[in-house]
Structures are given as structure tokens and as C-alpha cells.
N, C-alpha and C positions, 0 to 999 in steps of 0.2 A: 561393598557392603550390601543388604540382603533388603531389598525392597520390604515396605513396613507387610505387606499380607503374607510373605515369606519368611517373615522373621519366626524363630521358635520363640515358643512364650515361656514366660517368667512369672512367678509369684513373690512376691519380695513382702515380708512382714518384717515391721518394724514395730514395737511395743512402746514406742515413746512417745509421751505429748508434745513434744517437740525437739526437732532435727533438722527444718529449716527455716533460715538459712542458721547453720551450724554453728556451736558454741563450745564445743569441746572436742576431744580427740574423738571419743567414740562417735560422737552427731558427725565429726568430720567425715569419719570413715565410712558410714551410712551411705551419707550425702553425696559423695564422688562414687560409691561402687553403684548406687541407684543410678547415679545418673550416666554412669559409662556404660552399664551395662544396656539400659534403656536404647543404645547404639547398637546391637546386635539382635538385642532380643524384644518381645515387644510382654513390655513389664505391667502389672498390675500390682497394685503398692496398699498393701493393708498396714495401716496407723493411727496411734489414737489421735494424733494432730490432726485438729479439724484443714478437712482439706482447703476452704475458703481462705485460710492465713498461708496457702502453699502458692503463693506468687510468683518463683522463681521460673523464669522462661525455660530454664529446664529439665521442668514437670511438665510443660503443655504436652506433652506427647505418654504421659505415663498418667493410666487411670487409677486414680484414689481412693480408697474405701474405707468410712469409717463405720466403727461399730454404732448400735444406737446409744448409747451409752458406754460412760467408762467405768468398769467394773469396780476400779481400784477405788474408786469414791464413794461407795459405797458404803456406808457406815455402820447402819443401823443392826439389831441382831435379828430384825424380822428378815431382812434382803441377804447377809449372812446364811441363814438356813435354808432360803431359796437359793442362793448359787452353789451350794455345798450341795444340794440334792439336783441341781439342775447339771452341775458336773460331774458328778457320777454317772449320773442318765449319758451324757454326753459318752463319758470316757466307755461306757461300760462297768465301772471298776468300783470298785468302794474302799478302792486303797487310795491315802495321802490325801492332802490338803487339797481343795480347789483350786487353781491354779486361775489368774487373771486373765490372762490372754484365751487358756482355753475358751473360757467367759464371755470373753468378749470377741473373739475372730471367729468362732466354729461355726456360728449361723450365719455369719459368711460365708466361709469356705463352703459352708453344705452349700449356698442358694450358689457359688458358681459354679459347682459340679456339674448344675443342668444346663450352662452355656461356653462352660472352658475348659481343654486340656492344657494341663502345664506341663513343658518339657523339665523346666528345674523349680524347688520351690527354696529361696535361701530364706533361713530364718535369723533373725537378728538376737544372738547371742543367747543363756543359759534361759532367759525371761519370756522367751517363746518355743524353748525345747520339747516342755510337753503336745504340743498341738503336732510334731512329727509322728505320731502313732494314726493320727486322725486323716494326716497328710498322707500317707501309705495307705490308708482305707478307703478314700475319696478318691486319689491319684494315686493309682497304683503304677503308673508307667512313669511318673516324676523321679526326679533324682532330687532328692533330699540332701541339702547343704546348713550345716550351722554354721556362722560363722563367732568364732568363740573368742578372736582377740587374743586374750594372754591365759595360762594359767591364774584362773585368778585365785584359788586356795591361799597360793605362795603369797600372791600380794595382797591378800588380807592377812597373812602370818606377819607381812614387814609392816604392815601399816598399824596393826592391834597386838595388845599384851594377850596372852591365849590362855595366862594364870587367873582371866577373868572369866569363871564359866560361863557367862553371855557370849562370849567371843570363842571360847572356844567350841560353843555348842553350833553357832553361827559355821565356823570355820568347819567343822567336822559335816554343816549339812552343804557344806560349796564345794566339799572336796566330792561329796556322795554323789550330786548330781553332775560333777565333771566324769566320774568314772560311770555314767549314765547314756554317755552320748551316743554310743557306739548302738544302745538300742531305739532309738528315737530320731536317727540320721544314717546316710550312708555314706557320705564324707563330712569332715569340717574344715574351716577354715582359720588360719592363727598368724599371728603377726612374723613372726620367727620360726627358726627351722629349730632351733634349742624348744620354743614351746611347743611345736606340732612333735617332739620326740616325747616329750614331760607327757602328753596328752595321751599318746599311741601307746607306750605304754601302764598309763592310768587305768584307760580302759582295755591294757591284756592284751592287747593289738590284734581287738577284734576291728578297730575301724582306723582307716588312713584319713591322716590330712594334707593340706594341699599349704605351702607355706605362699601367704597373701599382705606382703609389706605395708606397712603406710606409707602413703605418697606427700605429694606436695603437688601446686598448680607451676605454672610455668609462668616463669616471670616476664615484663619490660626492664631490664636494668641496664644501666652505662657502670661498667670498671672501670671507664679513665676518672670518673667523681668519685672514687674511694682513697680517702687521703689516708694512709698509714702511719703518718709522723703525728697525727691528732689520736691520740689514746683514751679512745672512749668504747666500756664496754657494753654490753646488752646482757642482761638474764631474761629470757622469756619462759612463762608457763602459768598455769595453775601455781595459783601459791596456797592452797588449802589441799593440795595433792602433798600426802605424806613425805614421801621420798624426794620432790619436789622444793619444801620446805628446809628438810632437813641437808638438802646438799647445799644449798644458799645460804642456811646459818654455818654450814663448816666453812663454806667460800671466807663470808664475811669474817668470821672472828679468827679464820688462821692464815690465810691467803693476802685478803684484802687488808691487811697491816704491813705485810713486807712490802706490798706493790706500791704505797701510800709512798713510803719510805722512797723505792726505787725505783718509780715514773712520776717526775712531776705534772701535775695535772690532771693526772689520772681521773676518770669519769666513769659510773656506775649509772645502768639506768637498767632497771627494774619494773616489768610487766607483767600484768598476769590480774586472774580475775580471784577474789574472798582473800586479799593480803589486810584481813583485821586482825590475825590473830597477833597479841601482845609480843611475841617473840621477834616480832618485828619491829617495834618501835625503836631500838639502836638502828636500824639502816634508816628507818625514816629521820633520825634527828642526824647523819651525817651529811656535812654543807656538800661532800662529795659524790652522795647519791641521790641520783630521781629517782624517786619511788613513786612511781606513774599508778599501778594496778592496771584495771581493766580497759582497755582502750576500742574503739572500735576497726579501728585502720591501725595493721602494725608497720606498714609499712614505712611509714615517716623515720622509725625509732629504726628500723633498718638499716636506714636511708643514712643517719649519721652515726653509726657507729663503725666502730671497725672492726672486733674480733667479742661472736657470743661464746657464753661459757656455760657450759654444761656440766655441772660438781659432784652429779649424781652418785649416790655411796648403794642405790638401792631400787629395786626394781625389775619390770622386764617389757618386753615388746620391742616398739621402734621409736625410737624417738622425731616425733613430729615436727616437733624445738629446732630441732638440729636439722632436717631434711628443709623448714621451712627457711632457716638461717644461710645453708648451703645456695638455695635458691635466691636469693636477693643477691649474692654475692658475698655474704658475711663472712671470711674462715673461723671454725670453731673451734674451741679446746675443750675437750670433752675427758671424765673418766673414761674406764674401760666401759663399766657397766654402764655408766649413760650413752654410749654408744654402741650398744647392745642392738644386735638386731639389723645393723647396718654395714653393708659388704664395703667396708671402708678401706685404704692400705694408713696407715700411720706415714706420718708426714710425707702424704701424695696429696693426699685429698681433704684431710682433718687432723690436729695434735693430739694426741692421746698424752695425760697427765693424772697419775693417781695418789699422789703423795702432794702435799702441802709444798716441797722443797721444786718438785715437777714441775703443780701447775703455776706455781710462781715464777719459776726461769722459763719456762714454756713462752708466758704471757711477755713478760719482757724482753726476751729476745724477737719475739714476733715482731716487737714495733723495733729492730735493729738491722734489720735482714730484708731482703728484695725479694729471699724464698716464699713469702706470705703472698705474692702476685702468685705464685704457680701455685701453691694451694688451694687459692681463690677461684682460680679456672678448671683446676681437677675437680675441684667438690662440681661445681658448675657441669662438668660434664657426666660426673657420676650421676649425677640427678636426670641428665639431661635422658642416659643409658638406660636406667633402671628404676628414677623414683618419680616418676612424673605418671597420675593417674590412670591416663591415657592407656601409657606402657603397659602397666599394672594388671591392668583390667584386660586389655588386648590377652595375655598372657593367662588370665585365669580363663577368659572364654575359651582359649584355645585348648588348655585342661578339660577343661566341662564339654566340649566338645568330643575328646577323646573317650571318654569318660563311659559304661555301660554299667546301669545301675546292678545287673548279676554280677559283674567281675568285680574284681580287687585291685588294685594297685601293690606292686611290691613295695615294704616299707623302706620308708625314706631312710 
């Protein structure tokens, strides 16, 4: 690896109040490409999380910058009129809304123009896209990266009615600035090789993207302590996540009846952070489910289960659930589309099940069978192969290395 005064430098903007230490999929994914990257390259990290609350030993090596304020708090109509004039002055432009981030990171960027070149500048997804115009003007030898995660148009189409003109005025301005990115970036970045196609042709395939999984950490675990004759399952996620929600109530009300019926003892445990909404209250009143929610360490719940389940009817990306499950040693039964995104083979490595009569015989012959051991070890090495941050990230440096911000990439 490249001595830290040899390292090429990084810009890394992130638009969030907080990302560490990580709480959700997107803080996750943040969090591990900041901090892998920070191994090759030497990064400087603009966010609005004050940097004081950045503890994590692996930040001591990556410089912080916050704005002097956070634009977004902003309330009033007098401070309103001043950013609305203070970002056009910025942008040049007197087209469109002021934009937060521009707001709040440009007088940064400007003041490190007079002490850093950046080899790459990744900007952290649709909510820092416009400061790319600003980034080519300042650093004109930077290779401009978004990283954009999923289509998200589509997944505000599965999450909202679009018969609601809020939602679908909403949805028609996520799609405008997805087909945007191709001017304000020179690559981007997306969880799946199905979204970086959805993307490339969005934007007319004026701009290529680079497909960048989510990963998972690398565990300590013993498989001789996994007892398979104990039939206890796991649901992990966000349970105020749409698709999330909605695959859990089909588990419960079509699934989890037969299973009742034909595994005795069967066990249900349930995690995940905002599980108030009322649609839940039948798994909480059942003696057969822990309905935990939010937990700080999932690893315990891991630890005694034997096979998580993935119900998903909707969505897209990678599922983190399932790569995080894989890693403990858990085998999973997943839809197709909850397993989306993931280079899996069906019963090598994970169960694919998408019908009610599926994931039921699925689930039950699993606790019947010794094949569940070689499942267990495949997932364990697919992880080991291709989903472990490390990998990941090794693999994008070595992209972006190739990389010459005048060329192009043939499309994927």
C-alpha cells in the first residue's frame, strides 16, 4: 500500500448529520467506503456531523470538515432570501431552487482550492449532486463520482400512491434529477448491475456507472454451535422500510400459519428499528414471536437462530439483511427479489422461495436435511469472495484507478 504522502487524494462529501457510527443501510455504506477508502487514498470528509461526535478510531487518519452552519435549519424567510441569492451568486445560475449542500460545502470547497488537489471527489448520493458543477470548476483534474445506491424514482413508486399529486409531483422531480447525473458527474456509482443499466439509460447513456455492492464486516463465528434440530427464525430490517413491512405481514398472515401447524416449536424473532406501526400489533400479541425492534448488538439474535428469512415482494439494491445474515453463519430463504442484487446460486449458497407453498416447504425441510450445513459454508464463502468491504472497496480503487476522466467506459 502507498505511504500516507503518496497517497492520491480524495474528497469525500457526505450531506448527513449523522453516519457515525452507522444506523442504517445507506450511513452503513458511507461508513465502510469512507473508511476503506481512507486505505489507499488520503481523504478529506466534508459533513454536516459535527466532527467532535466522530470518535471512531477509524477516522483518526481522515480530515473532517464542517460547514459553519447547517443550512437545512434554517428557517426563517429573512435567511430563506439570503441563501436563495447567495446560491445563485455561487452557482452563477438563476435557475432552480437553492440547493443545501451547495449552501453549505461551496465555501469550503472554495477555501480548499488554495491548499488541495483532489484526484477523485465522491459525492454522497442525489443530495450533493449539484455541487458537481462547482467541483469541475475548482478541480478540474478531479474525477467526479456519485454514488447513487438504487434507482430511487422506482422505489418511491413501490413505497407511495402516485394518484396523490404530492407524490407524484415528488416522484416526477426524483426521476428529473436521476436523468441529471450524467451532467454534474463523470461516473456514478449503484448497488446492482440491473440499477447502474436503469441509470445509464435514464440518462441516454451519456454517463457510465461502476456497479458497487453492499458489503458486510467479517465475522468471529464457530458452525459447530449452530443447532439445526432448534427451529428458531430471525427477520432483520428496518421495519418502517415499505417493502420491508409489507414482506413481513405476507410472511406472517400466509407463511407463518402453515409453519405453526408443521414445526412444532417453531420461533419467530423480530428486529429492526420504528416497528410502532399498528400493523404489527398481531406478531407482537403472538406467544410465538419476539418482537425485539431495535437492538444495539444483533449479534446475540444471530447467535441463536438458525435460518433468517427474507419475504421481500419489492424493492431493489442489495440486501444488507441477507449479506449480514450470510456472515454470522445464518442460511437464508429469501424471495427472488429480496435477493436481488446478490451473485447467489440457489440452493448452494441461499433458498430462493417466492410463493407461500415454497417458502413454507423451503423453511421446513431445511430443519430435515444436513444440506443446510453446506449452504451455511457456501454463503460463508460467497461472502468471504465478494461481500466483505474490504473486497469491495479494493475493487472500486482499482476501477478509479483505471479510470481517465476524458475517456469513457464501454457500457456495461
Amino acid at each position: 500500500m502507498l505511504e500516507s504522502s503518496s497517497k492520491p487524494k480524495l474528497l469525500h462529501i457526505i450531506p448527513y448529520d449523522q453516519f457515525v457510527p452507522p444506523r442504517n443501510g445507506g450511513a452503513l455504506r458511507c461508513y465502510h467506503l469512507c473508511v476503506e477508502l481512507s486505505k489507499y487514498y488520503e481523504v478529506t470528509l466534508l459533513t454536516y456531523q459535527d466532527k467532535t461526535t466522530i470518535t471512531d478510531a477509524h477516522f483518526l487518519g481522515i480530515e473532517v470538515l464542517n460547514p459553519v452552519y447547517n443550512i437545512k435549519r434554517q428557517k426563517d424567510l429573512v435567511s430563506k432570501i439570503e441563501q436563495a441569492l447567495q446560491y445563485r451568486w455561487y452557482q452563477r445560475s438563476l435557475k432552480g431552487p437553492a440547493e443545501a449542500a451547495v449552501l453549505a460545502f461551496y465555501p469550503l470547497i472554495k477555501k480548499l482550492t488554495k491548499t488541495q488537489e483532489f484526484d477523485v471527489v465522491l459525492m454522497e448520493h442525489l443530495s450533493s449532486m449539484q455541487l458537481g458543477k462547482l467541483i469541475k470548476k475548482h478541480f478540474p483534474k478531479a474525477l467526479r463520482i456519485i454514488d447513487q445506491h438504487n434507482i430511487d424514482h422506482l422505489l418511491f413508486a413501490q413505497n407511495h400512491h402516485l394518484d396523490n399529486p404530492a407524490n407524484q409531483k415528488r416522484f416526477n422531480h426524483i426521476k428529473q434529477q436521476e436523468s441529471l447525473i450524467y451532467a454534474y458527474a463523470d461516473y456514478f456509482l449503484a448497488c446492482s448491475q440491473q440499477d447502474v443499466v436503469g441509470l445509464v439509460l435514464l440518462n441516454n447513456q451519456k454517463i457510465n456507472g461502476i456497479v458497487v455492492p453492499n458489503g458486510t464486516e467479517e465475522r468471529q463465528i464457530d458452525l459447530k454451535h449452530k443447532d439445526f434440530s432448534k427451529p428458531h427464525l430471525l427477520f432483520c430490517g428496518s421495519l418502517d422500510y415499505e417493502p420491508n413491512k409489507n414482506g413481513l405481514l405476507w410472511f406472517f398472515n400466509n407463511i407463518w400459519p402453515v409453519l405453526k401447524t408443521k414445526i412444532k416449536h417453531i420461533k419467530l424473532t423480530v428486529i429492526g428499528r420504528n416497528g410502532h406501526h399498528e400493523d404489527y400489533i398481531p406478531l407482537k400479541q403472538d406467544p410465538q414471536i419476539e418482537f425485539i425492534g431495535e437492538v444495539e448488538d444483533v449479534a446475540l439474535y444471530y447467535q441463536k437462530s438458525t435460518i433468517a428469512i427474507a419475504p421481500l415482494l419489492e424493492g431493489s439494491g442489495t440486501r444488507l439483511k441477507i449479506l449480514e445474515a450470510m456472515s454470522f453463519g445464518v442460511p437464508v430463504v429469501s424471495t427472488t427479489i429480496g435477493a436481488d442484487g446478490i451473485e447467489y446460486t440457489h440452493n448452494n449458497d441461499i433458498l430462493i422461495a417466492d410463493t407461500v407453498e415454497q417458502f413454507s416447504d423451503t423453511i421446513t425441510s431445511s430443519f430435515e436435511t444436513k444440506s443446510i450445513y453446506d449452504i451455511q459454508q457456501n454463503a460463508l464463502d460467497l461472502i468471504q469472495k465478494k461481500y466483505l468491504w474490504p473486497v469491495i472497496v479494493k475493487k472500486l480503487v482499482d476501477e478509479l484507478m483505471k479510470l481517465n476522466k476524458n475517456e469513457k467506459t464501454t457500457f456495461p
